[in-house]
N, C-alpha and C positions, 0 to 999 in steps of 0.2 A: 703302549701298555707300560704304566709306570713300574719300576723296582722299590719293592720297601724291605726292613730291614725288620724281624722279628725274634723273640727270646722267648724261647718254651717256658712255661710254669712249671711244668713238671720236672724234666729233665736238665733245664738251665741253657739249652743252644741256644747258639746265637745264628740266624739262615739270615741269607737274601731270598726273596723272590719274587718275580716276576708276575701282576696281578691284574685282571681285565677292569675290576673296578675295586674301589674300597671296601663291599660288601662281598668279593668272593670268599666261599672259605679256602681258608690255609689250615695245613696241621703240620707239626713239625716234620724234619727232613729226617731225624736223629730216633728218636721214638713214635712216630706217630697222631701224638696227642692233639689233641683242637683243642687246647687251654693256651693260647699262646698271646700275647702279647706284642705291638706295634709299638716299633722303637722310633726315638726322635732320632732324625739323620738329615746330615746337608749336603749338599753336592757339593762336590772333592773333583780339582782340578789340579795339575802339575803347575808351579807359577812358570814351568816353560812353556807351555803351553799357551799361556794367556798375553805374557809380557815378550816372550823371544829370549829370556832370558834366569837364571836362579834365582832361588831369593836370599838376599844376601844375610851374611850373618849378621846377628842383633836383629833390634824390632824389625818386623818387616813395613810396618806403616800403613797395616793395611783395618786395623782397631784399632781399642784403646788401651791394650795390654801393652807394656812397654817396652818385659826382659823378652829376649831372644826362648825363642819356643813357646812363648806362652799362650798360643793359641794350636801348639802341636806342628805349623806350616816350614819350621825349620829343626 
């Protein structure tokens, strides 16, 4: 069961939850409202996790952003 990430129209939250398919309804966690909106989101990993190791300071080298944080991983 995939997790997606969504923002009310009405009252502005931001929710996770947890969805049987693309088509179930959701309504907000915060007001209740079914005007809500499906956010773009990526999967988020620790680089210790992946590598065994942090990710060092400056580029990480992992795109094509250059300065240190510029993709938020540092």
């Amino acid at each position: 069961m995939p997790m997606y990430e969504f923002r009310c129209e009405d009252c502005g939250a931001l929710f996770e939850q947890l969805v049987n398919n693309a088509e179930s309804p959701v309504s907000c966690v915060k007001c209740q409202s079914s005007r809500i909106k499906k956010q773009f989101s990526v999967f988020a990993t620790r680089a210790s996790d992946v590598s065994g190791g942090d990710i060092p300071s400056g580029a990480c080298n992992t795109c094509d952003m250059s300065g240190s944080g510029m993709c938020g991983a540092n």
